[in-house]
N, C-alpha and C positions, 0 to 999 in steps of 0.2 A: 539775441532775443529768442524764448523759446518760444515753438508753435504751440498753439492748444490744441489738445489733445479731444477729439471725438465723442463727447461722451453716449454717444449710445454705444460705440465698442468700447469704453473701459469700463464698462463690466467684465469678468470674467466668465460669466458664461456665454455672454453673447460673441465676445471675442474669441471664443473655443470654436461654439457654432461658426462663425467667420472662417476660423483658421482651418476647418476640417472643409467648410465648402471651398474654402476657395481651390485649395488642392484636388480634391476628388469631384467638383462640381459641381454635384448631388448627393443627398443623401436624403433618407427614408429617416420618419422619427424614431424608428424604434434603436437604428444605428446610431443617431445623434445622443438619444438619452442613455444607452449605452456606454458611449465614448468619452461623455461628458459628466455621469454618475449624478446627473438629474432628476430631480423628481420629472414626474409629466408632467402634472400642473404647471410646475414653476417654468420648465420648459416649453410649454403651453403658450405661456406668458412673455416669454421674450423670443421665441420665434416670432408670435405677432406685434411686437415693438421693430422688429427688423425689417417684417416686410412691409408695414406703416411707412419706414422710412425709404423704401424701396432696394434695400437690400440687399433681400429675397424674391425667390416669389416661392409659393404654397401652393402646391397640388393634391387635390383630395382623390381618392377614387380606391377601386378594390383589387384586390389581388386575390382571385377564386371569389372567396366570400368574404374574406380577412381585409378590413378595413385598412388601406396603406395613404402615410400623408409624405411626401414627397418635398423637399426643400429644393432650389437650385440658386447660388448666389447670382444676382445681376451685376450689368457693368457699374452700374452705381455703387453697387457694394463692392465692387473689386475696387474700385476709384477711392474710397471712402478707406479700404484696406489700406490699399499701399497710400496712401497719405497718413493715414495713422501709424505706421511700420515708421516713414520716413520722419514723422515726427517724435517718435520716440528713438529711434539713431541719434537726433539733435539731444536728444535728452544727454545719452549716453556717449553722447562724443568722437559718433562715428559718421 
């Protein structure tokens, strides 16, 4: 039997956002909509579907005077990770 699959990480972009936090931790928006070849808006948009879900979390604040918004995955979203990982191996057979 297979497990279902997560759907707020099968999207792909929210699943990029995942895969980039979970490695490096953190990440600032401008690095994520870079990495991810996102608009803002739309990445706007499902950063805050992730950390609805608890995620993320989102830090706002400045850097000099330059507006910085800050992402870091939580263990909920690490948890959420690797079960979605683990069920997609089911998928593939590994």
């Amino acid at each position: 039997m297979f497990k279902s699959l997560d759907s707020l990480l099968h999207s792909e972009l929210r699943l990029a956002v995942m895969s980039i936090l979970v490695s490096a931790e953190e990440a600032d928006f401008v690095f994520l909509r870079n990495q991810t070849g996102a608009t803002a808006g739309n990445l706007s948009v499902q950063l805050d579907k992730l950390q609805r879900a608890d995620y993320i979390t989102i830090n706002k604040g400045f850097n000099g005077k330059m507006p910085r918004t800050i992402c870091r995955i939580t263990q909920t979203g690490r948890n959420a990770f690797a079960a979605y990982v683990e069920a997609l191996q089911g998928y593939i057979g590994k």
